[in-house]
C-alpha positions as a Markdown table, in Angstrom:
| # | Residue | x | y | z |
|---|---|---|---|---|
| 1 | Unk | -17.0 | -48.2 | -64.2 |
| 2 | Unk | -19.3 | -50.4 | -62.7 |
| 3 | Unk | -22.4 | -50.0 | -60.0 |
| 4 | Unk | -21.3 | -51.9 | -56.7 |
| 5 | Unk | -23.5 | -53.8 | -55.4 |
| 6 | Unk | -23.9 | -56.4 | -52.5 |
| 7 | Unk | -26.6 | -58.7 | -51.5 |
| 8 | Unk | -29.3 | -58.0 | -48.8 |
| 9 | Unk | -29.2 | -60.1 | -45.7 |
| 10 | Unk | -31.5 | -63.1 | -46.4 |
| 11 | Unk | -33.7 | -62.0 | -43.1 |
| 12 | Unk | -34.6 | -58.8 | -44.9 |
| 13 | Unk | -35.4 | -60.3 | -48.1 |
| 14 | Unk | -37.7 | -62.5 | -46.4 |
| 15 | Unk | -39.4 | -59.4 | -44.8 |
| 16 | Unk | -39.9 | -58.1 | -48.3 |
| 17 | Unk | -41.3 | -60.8 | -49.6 |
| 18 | Unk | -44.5 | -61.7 | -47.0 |
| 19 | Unk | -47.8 | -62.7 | -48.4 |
| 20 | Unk | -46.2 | -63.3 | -51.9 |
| 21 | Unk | -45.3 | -66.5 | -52.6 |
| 22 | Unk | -44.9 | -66.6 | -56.4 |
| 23 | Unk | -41.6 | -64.7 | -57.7 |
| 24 | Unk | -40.0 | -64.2 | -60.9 |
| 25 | Unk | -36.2 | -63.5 | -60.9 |
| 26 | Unk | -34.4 | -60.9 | -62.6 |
| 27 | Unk | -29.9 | -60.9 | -62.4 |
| 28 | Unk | -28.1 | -58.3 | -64.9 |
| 29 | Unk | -25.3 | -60.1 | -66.8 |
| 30 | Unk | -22.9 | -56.6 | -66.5 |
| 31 | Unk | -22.7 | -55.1 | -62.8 |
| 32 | Unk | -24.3 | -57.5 | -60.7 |
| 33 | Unk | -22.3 | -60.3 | -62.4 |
| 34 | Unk | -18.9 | -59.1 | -62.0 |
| 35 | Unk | -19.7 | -58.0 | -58.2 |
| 36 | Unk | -21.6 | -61.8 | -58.3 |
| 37 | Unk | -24.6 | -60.4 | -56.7 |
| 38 | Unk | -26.5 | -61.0 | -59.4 |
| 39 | Unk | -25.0 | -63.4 | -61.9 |
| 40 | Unk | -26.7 | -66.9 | -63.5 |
| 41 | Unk | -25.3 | -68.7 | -60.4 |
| 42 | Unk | -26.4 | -65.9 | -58.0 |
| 43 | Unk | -29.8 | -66.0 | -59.4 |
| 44 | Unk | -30.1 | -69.9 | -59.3 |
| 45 | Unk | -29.2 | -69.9 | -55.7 |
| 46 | Unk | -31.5 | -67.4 | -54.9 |
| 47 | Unk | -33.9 | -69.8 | -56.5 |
| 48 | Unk | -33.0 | -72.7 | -54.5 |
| 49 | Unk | -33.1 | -70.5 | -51.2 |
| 50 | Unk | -36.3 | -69.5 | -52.2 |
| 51 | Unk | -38.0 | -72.4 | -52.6 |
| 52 | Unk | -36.3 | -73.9 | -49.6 |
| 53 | Unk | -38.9 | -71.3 | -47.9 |
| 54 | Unk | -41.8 | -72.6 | -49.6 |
| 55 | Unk | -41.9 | -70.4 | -52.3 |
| 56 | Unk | -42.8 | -71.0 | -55.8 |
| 57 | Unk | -40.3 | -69.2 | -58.3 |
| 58 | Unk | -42.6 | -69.2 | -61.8 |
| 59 | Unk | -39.1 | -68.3 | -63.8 |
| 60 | Unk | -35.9 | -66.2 | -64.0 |
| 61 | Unk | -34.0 | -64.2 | -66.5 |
| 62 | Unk | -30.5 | -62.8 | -66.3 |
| 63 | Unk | -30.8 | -60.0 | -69.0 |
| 64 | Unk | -27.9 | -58.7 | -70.4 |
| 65 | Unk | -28.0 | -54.6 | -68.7 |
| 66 | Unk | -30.6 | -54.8 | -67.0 |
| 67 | Unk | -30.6 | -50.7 | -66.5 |
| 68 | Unk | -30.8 | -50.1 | -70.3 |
| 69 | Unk | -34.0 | -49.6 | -72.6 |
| 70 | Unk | -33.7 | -53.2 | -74.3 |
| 71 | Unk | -35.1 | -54.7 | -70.4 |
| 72 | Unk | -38.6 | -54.0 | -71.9 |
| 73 | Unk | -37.8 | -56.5 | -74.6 |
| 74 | Unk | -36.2 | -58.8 | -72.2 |
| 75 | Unk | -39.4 | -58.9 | -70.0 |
| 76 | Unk | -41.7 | -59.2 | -72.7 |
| 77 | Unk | -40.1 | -62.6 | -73.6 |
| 78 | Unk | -41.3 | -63.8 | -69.9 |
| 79 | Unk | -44.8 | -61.8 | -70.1 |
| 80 | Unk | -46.5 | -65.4 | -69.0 |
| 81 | Unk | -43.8 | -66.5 | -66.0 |
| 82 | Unk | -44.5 | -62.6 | -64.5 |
| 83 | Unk | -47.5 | -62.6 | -65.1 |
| 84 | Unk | -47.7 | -65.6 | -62.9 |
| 85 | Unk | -45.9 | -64.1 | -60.3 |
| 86 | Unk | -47.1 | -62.0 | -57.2 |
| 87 | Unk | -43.4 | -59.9 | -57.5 |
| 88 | Unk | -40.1 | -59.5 | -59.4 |
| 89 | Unk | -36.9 | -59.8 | -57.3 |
| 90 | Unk | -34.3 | -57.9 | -58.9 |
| 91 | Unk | -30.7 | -58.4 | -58.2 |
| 92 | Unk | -29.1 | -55.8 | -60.3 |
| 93 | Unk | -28.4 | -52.2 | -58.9 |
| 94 | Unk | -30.7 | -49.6 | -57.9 |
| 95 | Unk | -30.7 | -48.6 | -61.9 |
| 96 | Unk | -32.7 | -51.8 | -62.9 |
| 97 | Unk | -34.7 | -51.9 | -60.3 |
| 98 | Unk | -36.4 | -48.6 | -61.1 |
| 99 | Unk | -35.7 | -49.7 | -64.7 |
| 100 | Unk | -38.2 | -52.5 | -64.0 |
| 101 | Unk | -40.4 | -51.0 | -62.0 |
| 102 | Unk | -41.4 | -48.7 | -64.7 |
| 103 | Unk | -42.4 | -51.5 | -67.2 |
| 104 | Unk | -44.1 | -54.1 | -64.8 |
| 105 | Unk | -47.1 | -53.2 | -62.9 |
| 106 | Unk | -46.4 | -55.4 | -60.0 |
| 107 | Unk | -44.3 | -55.0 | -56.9 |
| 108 | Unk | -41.0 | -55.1 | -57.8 |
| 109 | Unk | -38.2 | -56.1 | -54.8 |
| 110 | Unk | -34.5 | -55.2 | -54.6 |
| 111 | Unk | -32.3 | -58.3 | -53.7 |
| 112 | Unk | -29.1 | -56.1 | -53.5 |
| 113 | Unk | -28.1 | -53.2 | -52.1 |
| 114 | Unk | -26.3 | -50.3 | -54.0 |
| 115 | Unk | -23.0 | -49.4 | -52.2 |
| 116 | Unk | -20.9 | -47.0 | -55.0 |
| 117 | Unk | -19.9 | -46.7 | -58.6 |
| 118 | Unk | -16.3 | -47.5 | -58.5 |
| 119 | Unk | -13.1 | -49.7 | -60.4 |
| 120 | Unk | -12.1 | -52.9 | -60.2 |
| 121 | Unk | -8.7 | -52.8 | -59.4 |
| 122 | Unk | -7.9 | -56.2 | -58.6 |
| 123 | Unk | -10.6 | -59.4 | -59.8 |
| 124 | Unk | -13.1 | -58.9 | -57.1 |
| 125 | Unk | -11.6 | -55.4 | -55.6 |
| 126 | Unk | -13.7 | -52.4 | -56.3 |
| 127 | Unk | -13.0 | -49.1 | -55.0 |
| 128 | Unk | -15.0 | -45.8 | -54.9 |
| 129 | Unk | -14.0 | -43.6 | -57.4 |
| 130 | Unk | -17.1 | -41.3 | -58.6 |
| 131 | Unk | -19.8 | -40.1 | -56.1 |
| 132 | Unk | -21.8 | -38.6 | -59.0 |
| 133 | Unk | -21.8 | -35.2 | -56.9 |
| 134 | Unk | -22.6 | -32.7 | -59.9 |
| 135 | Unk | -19.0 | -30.6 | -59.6 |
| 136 | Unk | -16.5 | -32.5 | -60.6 |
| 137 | Unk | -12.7 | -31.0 | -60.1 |
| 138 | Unk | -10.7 | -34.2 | -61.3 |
| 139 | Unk | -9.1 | -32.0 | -64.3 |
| 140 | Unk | -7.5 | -29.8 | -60.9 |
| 141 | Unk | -6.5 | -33.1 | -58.9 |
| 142 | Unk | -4.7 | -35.5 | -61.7 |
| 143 | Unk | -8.1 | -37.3 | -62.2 |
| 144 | Unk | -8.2 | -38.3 | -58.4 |
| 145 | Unk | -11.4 | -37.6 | -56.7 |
| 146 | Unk | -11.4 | -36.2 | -53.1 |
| 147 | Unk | -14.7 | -36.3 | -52.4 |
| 148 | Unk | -14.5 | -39.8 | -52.6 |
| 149 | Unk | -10.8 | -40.6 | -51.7 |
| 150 | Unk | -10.3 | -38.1 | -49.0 |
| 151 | Unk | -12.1 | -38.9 | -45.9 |
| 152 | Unk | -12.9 | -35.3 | -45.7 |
| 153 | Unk | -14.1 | -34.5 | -48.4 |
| 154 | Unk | -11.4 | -31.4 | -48.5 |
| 155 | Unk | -10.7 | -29.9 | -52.1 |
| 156 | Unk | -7.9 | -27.4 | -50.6 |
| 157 | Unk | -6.1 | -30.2 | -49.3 |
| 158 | Unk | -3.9 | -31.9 | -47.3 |
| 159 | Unk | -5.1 | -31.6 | -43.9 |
| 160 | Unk | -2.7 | -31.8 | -40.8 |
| 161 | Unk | -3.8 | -34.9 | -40.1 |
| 162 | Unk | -1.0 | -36.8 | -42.8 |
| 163 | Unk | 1.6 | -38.9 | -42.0 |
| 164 | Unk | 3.8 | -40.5 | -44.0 |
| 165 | Unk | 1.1 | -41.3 | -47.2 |
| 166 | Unk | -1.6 | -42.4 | -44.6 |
| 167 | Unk | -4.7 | -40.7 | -43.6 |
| 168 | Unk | -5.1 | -40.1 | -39.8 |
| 169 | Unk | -8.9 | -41.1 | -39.6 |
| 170 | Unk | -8.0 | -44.7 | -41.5 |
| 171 | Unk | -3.7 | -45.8 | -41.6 |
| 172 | Unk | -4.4 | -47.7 | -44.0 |
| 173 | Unk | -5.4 | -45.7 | -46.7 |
| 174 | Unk | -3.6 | -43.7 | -48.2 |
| 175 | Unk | -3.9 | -39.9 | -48.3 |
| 176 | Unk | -5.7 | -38.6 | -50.9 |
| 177 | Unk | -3.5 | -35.1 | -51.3 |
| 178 | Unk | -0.6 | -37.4 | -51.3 |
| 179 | Unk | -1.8 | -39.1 | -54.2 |
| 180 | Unk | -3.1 | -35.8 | -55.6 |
| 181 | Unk | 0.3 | -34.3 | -55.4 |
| 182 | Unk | 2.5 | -37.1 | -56.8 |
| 183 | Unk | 0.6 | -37.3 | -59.7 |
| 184 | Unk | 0.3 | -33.5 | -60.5 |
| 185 | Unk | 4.2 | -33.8 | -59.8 |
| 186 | Unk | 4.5 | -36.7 | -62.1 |
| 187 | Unk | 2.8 | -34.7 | -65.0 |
| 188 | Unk | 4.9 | -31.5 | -63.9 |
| 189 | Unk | 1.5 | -29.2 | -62.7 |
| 190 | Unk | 2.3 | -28.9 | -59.1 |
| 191 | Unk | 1.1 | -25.1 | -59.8 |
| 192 | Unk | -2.5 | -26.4 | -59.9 |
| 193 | Unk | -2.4 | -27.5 | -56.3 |
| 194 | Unk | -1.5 | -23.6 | -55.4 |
| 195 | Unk | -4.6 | -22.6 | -56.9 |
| 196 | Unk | -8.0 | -21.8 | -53.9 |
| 197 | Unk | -10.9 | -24.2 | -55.1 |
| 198 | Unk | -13.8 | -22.8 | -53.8 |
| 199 | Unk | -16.5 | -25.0 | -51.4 |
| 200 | Unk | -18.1 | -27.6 | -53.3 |
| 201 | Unk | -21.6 | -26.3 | -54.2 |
| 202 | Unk | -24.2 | -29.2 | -52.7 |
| 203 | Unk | -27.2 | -27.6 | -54.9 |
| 204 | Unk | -25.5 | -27.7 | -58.2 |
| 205 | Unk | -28.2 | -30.5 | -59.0 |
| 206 | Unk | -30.5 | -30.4 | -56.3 |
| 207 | Unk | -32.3 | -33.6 | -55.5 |
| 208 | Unk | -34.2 | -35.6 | -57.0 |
| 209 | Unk | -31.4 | -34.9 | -59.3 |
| 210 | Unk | -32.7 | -34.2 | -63.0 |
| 211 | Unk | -31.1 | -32.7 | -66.0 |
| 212 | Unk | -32.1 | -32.4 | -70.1 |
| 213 | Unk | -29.7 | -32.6 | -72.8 |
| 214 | Unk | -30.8 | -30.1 | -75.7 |
């Protein structure tokens, strides 16, 4: 399961970045590389582009997960080249970025925008399959997720709206109580569709979303 992720348009990076004109680069060698928002070559163009606006890049890093605890070590290795800099443009999800802002005491700019945290099923196709909503009911639907397949949102589904597999708000997608149903038929447990799920509870983690594990 990845974080998807795609690149800011260049106009609003630019915005970000007035009145600094030295940047250290930060890509993530996990998400950001297999969505190649943030990869080596990503990060070297950004470079280039960068500097094509007169901008001085003191040095860049592609650190391994750049959302996990080891980024601390992987920025202390470039203390001088950010210390240099005015700002840190980070092309990883919005994970490292607020990984990063938390150990550098500079301004710290996104590069990418955070779309979903879905599956690749095809190299270079992602789809949505978790919307981290705090009440999950995939062991009810054959581990499909309606709030992210179904374009409702509906848990007591289908709708009237079906035709043929296809959802009426997009044909080509496929219905997500079709696919719900053929799989529970598959594993012979058809009975759990028959079975009222109540509204999904919007405040079963309120936001800012926080929990402790004891």
């Amino acid at each position: 399961m990845k974080s998807i992720t795609r690149q800011k348009p260049l106009e609003e990076i630019e915005r970000q970045l007035e009145g600094m004109d030295r940047i250290y680069l930060v890509g993530c060698g996990t998400c950001a590389t297999m969505t190649k928002t943030g990869g080596r070559e990503e990060v070297l163009n950004m470079k280039e582009h960068l500097q094509g606006l007169g901008k001085m890049v003191t040095g860049w890093t592609v650190i391994p997960i750049a959302c996990d605890e080891m980024t601390d070590v992987s920025l202390k290795e470039s203390n001088g080249a950010i210390s240099n800099a005015h700002c840190v443009m980070v092309m990883s999800c919005a994970l490292g970025v607020h990984r990063l802002a938390g150990y550098i005491n500079k301004p710290v700019i996104p590069a990418v925008d955070t779309l979903f945290i879905g599956l690749e099923e095809d190299p270079g196709s992602f789809h949505e399959v978790c919307a981290q909503c705090g009440h999950c009911v995939l062991g009810f639907t054959g581990g499909i997720c309606p709030v992210t397949t179904c374009h409702k949102h509906l848990l007591n589904g289908p709708c009237g709206g079906t035709n043929d597999g296809k959802c009426e708000i997009d044909r080509t997608k496929n219905c997500a109580w079709t696919l719900i149903y053929e799989r529970l038929k598959t594993q012979g447990r058809l009975d759990v569709m028959r079975k009222y799920q109540p509204p999904r509870n919007s405040h079963v983690i309120p936001r800012p979303r926080m929990t402790k594990i004891s």
